[in-house]
C-alpha positions, 0 to 999 in steps of 0.5 A: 896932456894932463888929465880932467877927469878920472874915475877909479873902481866907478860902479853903479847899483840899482835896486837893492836884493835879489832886484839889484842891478848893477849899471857901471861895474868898478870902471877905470877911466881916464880922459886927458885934457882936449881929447875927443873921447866916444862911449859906444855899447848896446843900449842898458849898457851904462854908456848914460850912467857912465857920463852922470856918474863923471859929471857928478848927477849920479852918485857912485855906489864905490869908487870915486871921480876926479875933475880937474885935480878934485875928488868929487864930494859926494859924501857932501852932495851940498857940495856938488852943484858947485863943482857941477856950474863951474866945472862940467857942462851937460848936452842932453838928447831931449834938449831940455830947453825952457819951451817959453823962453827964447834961444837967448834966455835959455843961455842966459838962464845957465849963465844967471845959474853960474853968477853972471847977471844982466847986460854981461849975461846978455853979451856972453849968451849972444857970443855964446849962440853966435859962436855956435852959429845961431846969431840969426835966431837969438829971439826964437823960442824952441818952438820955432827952431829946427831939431838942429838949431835946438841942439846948438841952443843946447850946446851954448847953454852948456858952454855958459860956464865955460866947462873944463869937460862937456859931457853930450848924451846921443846929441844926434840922435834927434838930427838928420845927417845933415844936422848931424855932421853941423853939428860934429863941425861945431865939436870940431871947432870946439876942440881946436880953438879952446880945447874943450874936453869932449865925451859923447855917448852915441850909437852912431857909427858914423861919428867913430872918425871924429874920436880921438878914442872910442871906449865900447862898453858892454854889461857896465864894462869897458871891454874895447878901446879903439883909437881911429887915427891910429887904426888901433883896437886894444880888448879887455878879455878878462872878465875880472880885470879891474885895471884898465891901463891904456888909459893911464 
């Protein structure tokens, strides 16, 4: 498999002086096309930084990103949205769905961003809710949608450009279990029938199964890679090790 999205020496700082934090530290990380990929850590680890970092929201303090054969252009952020609609799709905890507009309009409104207009948009975001189980609920606004439904709204407005990777933020989080695993059912499908590139931060536990490879991170590191299916742990002692060469 190729790889869609590349970071090299990735790090982050905020603040500046004796206030500085540094968020991301000289990460590298590969992730192939089609793979499931989990970020785990401790809260203020930099799991969040991390994915905003990939997905061209957060520019780097050093280092640099490469999606889908293209080095992100950060020393030209004009230039970023586009890379950003066309390329990158963004779950997000809180939903952030537009609380006046239906399930349908939300979608519509991504697809309306991304240049497709009127009946098609219509079409393509009925497909889109359809295809995540929510065809029943197209004239619901957020309001009268359940914490699950809200997610899958969430999902299909990411779908809307048709994303090379998707990057999904704790999207349980707000989800009871059995929200919580429709929803791994919907990343499942996802995977299989369109090889959608899928990283998720969580904190759950119980999502580890679903991974193809769970990176753990800690103090803006990457220090452990774990790979389920074949019952495979790989750490990272040294502290100073920049390398990362089981993701190459």
């Amino acid at each position: 498999m190729s790889v869609v999205v590349e970071g090299i020496g990735v790090t982050r700082y905020f603040g500046m002086g004796e206030a500085r934090v540094t968020a991301v530290d000289h990460v590298d990380i590969a992730i192939e096309s089609g793979e499931l990929v989990m970020l785990m850590g401790d809260s203020g680890c930099g799991k969040t930084t991390l994915i905003s970092l990939l997905g061209g929201i957060l520019t780097p303090s050093e280092g640099k990103v490469i999606l889908d054969g293209e080095e992100l252009p950060f020393h030209r952020p004009a230039l970023l949205p586009r890379v950003r609609r066309e390329k990158v799709g963004f779950v997000f905890q809180m939903f952030h769905l537009i609380p006046y507009l239906t399930a349908l309009e939300n979608v519509m409104l991504a697809l309306d961003i991304a240049g497709v207009r009127g009946a098609e948009a219509r079409r393509r975001a009925a497909e889109l809710l359809d295809r995540v189980g929510l065809s029943h609920r197209l004239h619901h606004r957020p309001a009268q949608l359940s914490g699950g439904e809200k997610q899958r709204v969430s999902f299909a407005r990411a779908l809307a450009n048709r994303p090379k990777v998707l990057f999904a933020d704790e999207p349980t989080a707000n989800l009871d279990s059995r929200q919580s695993e429709n929803l791994l059912e919907l990343v499942r499908e996802l995977r299989e029938q369109h090889a959608t590139t899928i990283v998720i931060v969580t904190h759950h536990e119980s999502l580890k199964p679903h991974a193809d490879r769970i990176l753990h991170m800690r103090d803006g590191r990457i220090v452990q890679e774990e790979r389920p299916a074949e019952n495979e742990v790989a750490s990272i002692d040294d502290p100073e090790k920049r390398e990362y060469p089981s993701l190459r």
